[in-house]
C-alpha positions in Angstrom: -9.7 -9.4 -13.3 -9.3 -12.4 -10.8 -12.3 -13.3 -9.2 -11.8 -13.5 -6.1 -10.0 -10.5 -5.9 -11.8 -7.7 -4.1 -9.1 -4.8 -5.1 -6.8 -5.5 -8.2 -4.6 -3.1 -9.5 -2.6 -3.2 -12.8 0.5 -1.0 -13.9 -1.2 1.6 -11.6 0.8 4.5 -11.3 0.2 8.9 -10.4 2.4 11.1 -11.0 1.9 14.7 -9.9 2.3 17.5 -11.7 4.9 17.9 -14.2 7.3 16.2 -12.0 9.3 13.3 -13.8 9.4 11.0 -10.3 6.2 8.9 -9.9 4.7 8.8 -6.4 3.3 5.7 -7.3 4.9 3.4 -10.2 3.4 0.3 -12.1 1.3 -1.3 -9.1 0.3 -4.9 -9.7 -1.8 -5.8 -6.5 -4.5 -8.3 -6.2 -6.4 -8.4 -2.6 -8.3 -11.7 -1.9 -11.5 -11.7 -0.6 -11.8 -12.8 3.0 -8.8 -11.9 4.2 -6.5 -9.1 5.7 -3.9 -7.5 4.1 -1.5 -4.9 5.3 0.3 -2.3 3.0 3.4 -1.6 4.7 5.9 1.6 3.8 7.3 4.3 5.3 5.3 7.0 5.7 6.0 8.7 1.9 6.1 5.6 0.3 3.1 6.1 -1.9 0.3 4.2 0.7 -2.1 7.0 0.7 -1.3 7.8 -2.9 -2.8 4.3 -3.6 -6.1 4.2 -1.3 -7.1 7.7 -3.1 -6.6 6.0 -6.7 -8.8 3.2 -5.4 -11.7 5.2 -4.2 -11.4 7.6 -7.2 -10.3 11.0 -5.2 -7.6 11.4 -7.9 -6.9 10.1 -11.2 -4.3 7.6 -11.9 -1.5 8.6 -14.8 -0.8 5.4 -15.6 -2.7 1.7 -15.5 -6.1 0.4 -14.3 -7.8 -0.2 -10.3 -10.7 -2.8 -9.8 -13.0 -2.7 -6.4 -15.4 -5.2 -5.7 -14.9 -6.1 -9.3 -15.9 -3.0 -11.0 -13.7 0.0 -12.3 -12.6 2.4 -9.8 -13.0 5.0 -12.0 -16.3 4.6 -13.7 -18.0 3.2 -10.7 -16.2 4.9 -8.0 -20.1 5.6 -6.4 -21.3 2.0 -6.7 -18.2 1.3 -5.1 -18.1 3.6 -2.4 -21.8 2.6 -1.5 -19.9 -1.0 -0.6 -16.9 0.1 1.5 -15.8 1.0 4.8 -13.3 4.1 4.7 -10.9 5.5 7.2 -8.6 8.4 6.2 -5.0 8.8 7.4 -6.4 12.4 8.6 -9.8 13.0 9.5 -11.2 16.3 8.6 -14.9 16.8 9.8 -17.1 19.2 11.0 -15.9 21.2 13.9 -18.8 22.4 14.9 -20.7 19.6 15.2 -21.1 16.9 18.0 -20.0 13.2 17.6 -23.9 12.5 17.7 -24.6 14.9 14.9 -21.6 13.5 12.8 -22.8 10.0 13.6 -26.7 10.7 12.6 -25.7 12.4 9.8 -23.5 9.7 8.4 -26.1 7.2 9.4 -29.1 9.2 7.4 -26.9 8.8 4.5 -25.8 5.0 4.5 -29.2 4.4 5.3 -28.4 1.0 6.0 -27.2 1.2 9.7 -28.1 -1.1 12.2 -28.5 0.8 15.5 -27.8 -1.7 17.7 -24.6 -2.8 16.5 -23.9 1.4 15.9 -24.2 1.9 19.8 -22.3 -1.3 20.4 -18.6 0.1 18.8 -19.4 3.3 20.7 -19.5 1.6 24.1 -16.4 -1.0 22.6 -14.3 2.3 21.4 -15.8 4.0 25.1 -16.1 7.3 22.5 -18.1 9.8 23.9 -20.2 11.3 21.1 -21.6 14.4 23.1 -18.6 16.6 22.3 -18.0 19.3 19.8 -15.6 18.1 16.8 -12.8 20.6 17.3 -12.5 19.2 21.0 -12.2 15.8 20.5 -8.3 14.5 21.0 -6.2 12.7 17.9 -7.2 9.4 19.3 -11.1 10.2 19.8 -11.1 11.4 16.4 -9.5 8.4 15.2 -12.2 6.3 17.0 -15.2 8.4 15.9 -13.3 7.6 12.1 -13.3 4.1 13.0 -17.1 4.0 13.9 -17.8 5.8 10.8 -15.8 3.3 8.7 -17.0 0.1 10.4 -21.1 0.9 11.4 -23.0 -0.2 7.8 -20.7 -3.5 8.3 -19.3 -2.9 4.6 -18.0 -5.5 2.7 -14.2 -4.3 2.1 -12.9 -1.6 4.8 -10.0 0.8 3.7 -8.1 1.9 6.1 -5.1 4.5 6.5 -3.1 4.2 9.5 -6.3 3.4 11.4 -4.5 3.0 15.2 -2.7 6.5 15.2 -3.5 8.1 18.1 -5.1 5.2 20.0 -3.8 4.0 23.6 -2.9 0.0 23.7 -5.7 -1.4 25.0 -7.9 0.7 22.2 -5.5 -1.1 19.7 -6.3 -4.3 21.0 -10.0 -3.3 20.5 -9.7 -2.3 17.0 -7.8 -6.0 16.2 -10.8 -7.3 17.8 -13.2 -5.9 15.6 -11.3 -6.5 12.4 -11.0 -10.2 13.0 -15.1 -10.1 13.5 -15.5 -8.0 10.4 -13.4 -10.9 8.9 -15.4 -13.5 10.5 -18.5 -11.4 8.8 -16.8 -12.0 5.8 -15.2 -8.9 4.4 -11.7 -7.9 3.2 -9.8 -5.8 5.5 -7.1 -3.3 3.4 -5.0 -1.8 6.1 -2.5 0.4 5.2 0.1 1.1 8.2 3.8 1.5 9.1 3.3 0.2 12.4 4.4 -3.2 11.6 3.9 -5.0 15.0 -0.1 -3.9 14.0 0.5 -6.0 11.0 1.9 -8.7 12.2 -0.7 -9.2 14.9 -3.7 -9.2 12.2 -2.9 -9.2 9.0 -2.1 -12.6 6.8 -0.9 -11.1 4.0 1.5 -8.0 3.5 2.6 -5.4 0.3 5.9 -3.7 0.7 6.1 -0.3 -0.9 9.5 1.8 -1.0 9.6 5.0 -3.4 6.1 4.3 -4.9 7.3 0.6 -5.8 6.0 -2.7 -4.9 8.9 -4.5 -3.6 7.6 -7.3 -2.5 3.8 -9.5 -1.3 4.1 -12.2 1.1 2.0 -13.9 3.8 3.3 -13.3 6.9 4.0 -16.2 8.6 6.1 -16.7 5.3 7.7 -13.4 5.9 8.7 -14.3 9.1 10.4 -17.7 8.3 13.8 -15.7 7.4 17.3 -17.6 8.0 18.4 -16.0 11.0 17.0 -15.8 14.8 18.1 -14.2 18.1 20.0 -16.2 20.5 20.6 -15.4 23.9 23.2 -17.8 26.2 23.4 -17.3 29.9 26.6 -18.9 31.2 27.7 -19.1 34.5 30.4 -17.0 34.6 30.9 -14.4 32.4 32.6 -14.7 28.7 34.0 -11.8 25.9 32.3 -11.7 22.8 35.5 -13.2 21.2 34.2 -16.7 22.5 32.1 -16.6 19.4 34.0 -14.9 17.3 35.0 -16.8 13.8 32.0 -19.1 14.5 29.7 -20.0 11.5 26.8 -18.3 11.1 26.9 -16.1 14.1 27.0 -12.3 14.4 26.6 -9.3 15.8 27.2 -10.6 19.1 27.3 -8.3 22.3 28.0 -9.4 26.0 26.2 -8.1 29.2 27.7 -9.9 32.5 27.8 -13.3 31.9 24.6 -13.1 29.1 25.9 -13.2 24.8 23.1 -12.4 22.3 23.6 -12.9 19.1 22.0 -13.2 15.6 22.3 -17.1 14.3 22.0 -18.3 10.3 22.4 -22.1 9.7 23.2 -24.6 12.3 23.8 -24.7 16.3 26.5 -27.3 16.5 29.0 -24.6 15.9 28.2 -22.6 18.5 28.2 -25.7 20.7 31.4 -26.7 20.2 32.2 -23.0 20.7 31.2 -22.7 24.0 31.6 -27.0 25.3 33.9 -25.9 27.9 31.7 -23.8 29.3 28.6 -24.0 31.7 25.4 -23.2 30.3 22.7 -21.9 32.5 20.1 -20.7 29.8 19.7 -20.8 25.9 16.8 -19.1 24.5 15.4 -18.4 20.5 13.5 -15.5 19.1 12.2 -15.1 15.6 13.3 -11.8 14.4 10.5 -9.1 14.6 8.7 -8.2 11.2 10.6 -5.0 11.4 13.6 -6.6 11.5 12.6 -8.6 8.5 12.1 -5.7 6.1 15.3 -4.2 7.5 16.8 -7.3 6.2 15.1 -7.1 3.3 16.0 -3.7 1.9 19.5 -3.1 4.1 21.0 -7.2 2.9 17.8 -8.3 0.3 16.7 -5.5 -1.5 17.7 -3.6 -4.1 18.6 -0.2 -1.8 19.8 0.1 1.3 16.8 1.4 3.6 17.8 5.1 4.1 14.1 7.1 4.6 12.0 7.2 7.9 12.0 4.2 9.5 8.8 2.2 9.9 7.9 1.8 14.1 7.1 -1.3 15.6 5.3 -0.8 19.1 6.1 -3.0 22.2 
């Protein structure tokens, strides 16, 4: 196992049942320590399947998982001692209050500091004096978040941790990974939000059908050979003007605005448009989204055909 790798997996794989697919097929993953790292997939793609491997709720079929550098099998306690869970669904008492949860939980860690416990209560602004079963999706993903981040663990696992949770809560929770960061610990977030991942995450795992398709940093991710170009003229022009130019495509007109999607050079496009006024020009670097749909619909090895992943605004 590498060193500094706080989760390695190799040739991991589950298949359940007697089925012959594989929800999750030959995994070769190593996490760094100190950083964050999104798993990205449509939701099916074999996320969750993983994060249960890792902390030992099921067995794999095939290969080997390492967390914190021990097995994830024979020292799935040890291990779970050390980390930071959030679960893509939260199933907890319903009769009890936040506060009761929250003791509870706290009684067992044992190693809570109250002071920084009441802190992500008043940060989340979660009101633990409620019953469970009345608590809305986002509270309950917030009281998961608390549970997952109060004993200040060393690697947090996290399933689609912002579901539910209003913007400015989202902005919250990037907060409070970057200081769990700063505190030094890993950060495994699996999502399919990927405007989440972008925003926090410096590393990213694609999975499609249970299969790694690719691991890049994301700034690396997002240096891909096209970008958005929007021209405002001063009097309007049919997309035709551009058509037959290098490098440009899918080009739509709206008044006397073009957009269109660039790869390679502007000169064409200047000499394109050189007899003709131009008011604005402006660049945008494809969205991540738009990256993996490049990656599997003109990249990858399948066209993408499932759920699509959501990017938020």
């Amino acid at each position: 196992m590498h060193t500094e790798a706080v989760v390695q997996t190799m040739g991991l794989g589950k298949r359940y049942g007697r089925t012959e697919q594989f929800a999750l097929a030959d995994l070769d993953l190593s996490v760094h320590r100190g950083e964050v790292f999104g798993y990205l997939g449509p939701n099916g793609a074999g996320k969750t399947t993983t994060i249960r491997l890792l902390l030992d709720f099921i067995r794999p079929t095939t290969g080997k998982a390492y967390v914190l550098g021990m097995d994830a099998q024979k020292d799935s306690l040890a291990i779970r001692r050390r980390v930071g869970f959030l679960p893509g669904e939260l199933s907890l008492w319903e009769n009890q209050t936040g506060w009761q949860i929250i003791n509870y939980m706290s009684a067992l860690r044992g190693d809570v500091q109250r002071a920084y416990l009441n802190q992500l209560i008043e940060r989340l602004a979660f009101d633990p004096s409620k019953l469970m079963r009345n608590y809305s999706t986002g509270n309950k993903r917030k009281l998961g978040l608390i549970l997952a981040l109060m004993h200040q663990p060393e690697l947090l696992i996290l399933d689609e941790p912002t579901g539910g949770l209003d913007p400015l809560m989202q902005q919250t929770f990037h907060q409070l990974v970057r200081e769990a960061q700063a505190r030094g610990a890993t950060i495994f977030l699996s999502s399919h939000i990927l405007s989440e991942v972008q925003a926090i995450c410096e590393r990213v795992a694609i999975l499609r059908e249970g299969k790694l398709r690719a691991v890049e940093r994301v700034a690396d991710l997002m240096r891909v050979n096209f970008t958005w170009v929007t021209l405002t003229l001063r009097e309007p022009a049919a997309p035709s003007l551009l058509a037959g130019v290098a490098g440009v495509s899918e080009v739509s007109a709206e008044g006397n605005r073009l957009k269109f999607r660039l790869s390679g050079d502007f000169d064409p496009i200047l000499r394109a448009i050189s007899s003709h006024y131009v008011v604005d020009l402006r660049v945008q670097e494809p969205s991540l989204e738009e990256v993996f749909l490049t990656f599997y619909g003109n990249g990858g090895t399948e066209p993408a055909q499932e759920q699509p992943m959501e990017v938020t605004r």
